[in-house]
C-alpha positions as CSV (number, residue, x, y, z in Angstrom):
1,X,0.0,0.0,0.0
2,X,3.1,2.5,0.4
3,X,4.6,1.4,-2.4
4,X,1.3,2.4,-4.3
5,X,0.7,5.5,-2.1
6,X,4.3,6.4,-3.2
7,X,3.9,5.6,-6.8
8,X,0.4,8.0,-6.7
9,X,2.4,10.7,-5.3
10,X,5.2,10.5,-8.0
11,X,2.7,10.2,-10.5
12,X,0.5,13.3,-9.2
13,X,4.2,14.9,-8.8
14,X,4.7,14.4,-12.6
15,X,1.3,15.6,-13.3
16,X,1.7,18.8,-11.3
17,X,5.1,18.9,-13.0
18,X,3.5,18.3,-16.6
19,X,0.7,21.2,-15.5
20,X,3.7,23.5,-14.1
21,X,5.6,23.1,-17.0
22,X,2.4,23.3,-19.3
23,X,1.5,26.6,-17.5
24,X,5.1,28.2,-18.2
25,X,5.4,27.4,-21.8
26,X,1.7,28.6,-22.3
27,X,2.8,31.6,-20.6
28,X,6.1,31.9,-23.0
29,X,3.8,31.4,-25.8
30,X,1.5,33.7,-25.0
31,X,4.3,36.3,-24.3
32,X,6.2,35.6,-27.5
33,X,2.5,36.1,-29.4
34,X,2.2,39.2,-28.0
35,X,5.9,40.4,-28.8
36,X,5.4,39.1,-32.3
37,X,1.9,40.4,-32.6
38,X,3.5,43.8,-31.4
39,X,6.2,43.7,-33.9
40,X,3.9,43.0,-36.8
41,X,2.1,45.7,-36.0
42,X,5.2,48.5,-35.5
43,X,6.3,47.1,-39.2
44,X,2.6,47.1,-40.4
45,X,2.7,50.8,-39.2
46,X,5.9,52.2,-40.4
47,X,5.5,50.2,-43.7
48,X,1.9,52.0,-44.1
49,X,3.3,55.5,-43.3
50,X,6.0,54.6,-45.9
51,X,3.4,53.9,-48.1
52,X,0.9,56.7,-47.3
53,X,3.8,59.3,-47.3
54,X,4.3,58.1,-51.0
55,X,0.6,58.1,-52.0
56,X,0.9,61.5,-50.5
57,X,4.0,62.8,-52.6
58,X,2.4,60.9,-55.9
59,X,-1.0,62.4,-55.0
60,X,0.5,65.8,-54.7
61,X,2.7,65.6,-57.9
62,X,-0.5,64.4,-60.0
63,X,-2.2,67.6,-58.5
64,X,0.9,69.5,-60.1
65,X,1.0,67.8,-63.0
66,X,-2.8,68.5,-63.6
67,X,-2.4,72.1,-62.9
68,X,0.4,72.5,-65.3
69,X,-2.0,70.2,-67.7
70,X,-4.4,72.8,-67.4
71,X,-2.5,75.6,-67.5
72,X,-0.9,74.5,-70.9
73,X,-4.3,73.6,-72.3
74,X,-5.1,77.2,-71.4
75,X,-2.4,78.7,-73.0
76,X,-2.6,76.7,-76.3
77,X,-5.7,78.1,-76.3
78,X,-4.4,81.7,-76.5
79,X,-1.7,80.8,-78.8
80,X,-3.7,79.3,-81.0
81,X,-6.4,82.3,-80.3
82,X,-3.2,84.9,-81.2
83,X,-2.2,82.7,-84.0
84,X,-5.1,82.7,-85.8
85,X,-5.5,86.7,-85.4
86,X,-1.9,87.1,-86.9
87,X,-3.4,84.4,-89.8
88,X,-6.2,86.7,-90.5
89,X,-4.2,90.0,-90.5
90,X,-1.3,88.1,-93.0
91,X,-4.5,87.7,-94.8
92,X,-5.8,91.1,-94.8
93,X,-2.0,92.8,-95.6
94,X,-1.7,90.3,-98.6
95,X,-4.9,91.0,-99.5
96,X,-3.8,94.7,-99.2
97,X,-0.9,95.0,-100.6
98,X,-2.8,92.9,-103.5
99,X,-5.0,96.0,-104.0
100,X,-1.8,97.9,-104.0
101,X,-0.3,96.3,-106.8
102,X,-3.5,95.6,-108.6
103,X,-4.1,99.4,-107.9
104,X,-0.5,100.8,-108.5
105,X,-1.5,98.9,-112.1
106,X,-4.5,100.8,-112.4
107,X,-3.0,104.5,-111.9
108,X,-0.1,103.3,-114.2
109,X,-2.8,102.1,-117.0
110,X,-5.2,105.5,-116.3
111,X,-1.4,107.3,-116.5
112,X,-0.9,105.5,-119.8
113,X,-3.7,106.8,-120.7
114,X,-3.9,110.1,-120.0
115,X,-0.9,110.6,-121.7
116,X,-2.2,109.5,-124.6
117,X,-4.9,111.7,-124.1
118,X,-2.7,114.4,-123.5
119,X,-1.1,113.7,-126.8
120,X,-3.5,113.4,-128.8
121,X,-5.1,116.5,-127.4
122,X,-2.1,118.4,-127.8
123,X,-1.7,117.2,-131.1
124,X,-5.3,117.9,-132.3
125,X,-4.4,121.6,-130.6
126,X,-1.4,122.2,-132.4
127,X,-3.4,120.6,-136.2
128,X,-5.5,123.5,-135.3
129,X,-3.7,126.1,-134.2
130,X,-1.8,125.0,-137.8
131,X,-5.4,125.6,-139.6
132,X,-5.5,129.0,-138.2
133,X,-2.2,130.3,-139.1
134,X,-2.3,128.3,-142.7
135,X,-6.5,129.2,-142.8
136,X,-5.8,132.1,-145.0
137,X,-3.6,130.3,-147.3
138,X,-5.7,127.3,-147.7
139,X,-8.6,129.4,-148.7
140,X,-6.6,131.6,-151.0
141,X,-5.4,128.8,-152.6
């Protein structure tokens, strides 16, 4: 009965043992969860900043890059606007100057042509100033 009694000790000594142990590496476990949950999350954190301070430089860039986007479009538009003015003013000069030449034509032809209507005017003056002085010997003769 001792021998048993001692046998039931030892084996409820090795069970408290087993529970002791059991207890401690529960403990450990839940301690090294904890660390590791803790460190997941510092990396989750700093990894997300990195990442969010990144969105935040693209996102900030795009709103650059859409104002200057704009901003061009907008002064395309007024060069475009200022190009075509300068097209239409070309126009009108050449135009212009094409009435100039076609009218610098015009005066030279009318010119032409008053001097050969001052000629012949002249010329019919002086036939008849001619008559007059010769009149008296034409009809005498």
């Amino acid at each position: 009965k001792k021998k048993k009694e001692k046998s039931l000790n030892m084996f409820d000594e090795v069970v408290d043992e087993y529970y002791k142990q059991r207890k401690e590496l529960d403990h450990q476990s839940e301690v090294s969860r904890l660390e590791a949950r803790n460190s997941i999350d510092k990396v989750t954190a700093v990894t997300l900043e990195s990442i969010n301070t990144e969105v935040s430089m693209i996102h900030k860039n795009q709103q650059v890059i859409d104002r200057q986007t704009k901003n061009l479009k907008v002064q395309t538009a007024k060069f475009m606007k200022q190009t075509e003015q300068w097209l239409q003013m070309y126009d009108e000069l050449s135009k212009k100057a094409m009435e100039m030449g076609d009218m610098a034509h015009w005066a030279k032809v009318i010119e032409k042509d008053l001097k050969a209507l001052h000629t012949n005017l002249k010329s019919s003056k002086q036939e008849e100033e001619e008559r007059k002085d010769l009149g008296p010997f034409i009809a005498s003769g």
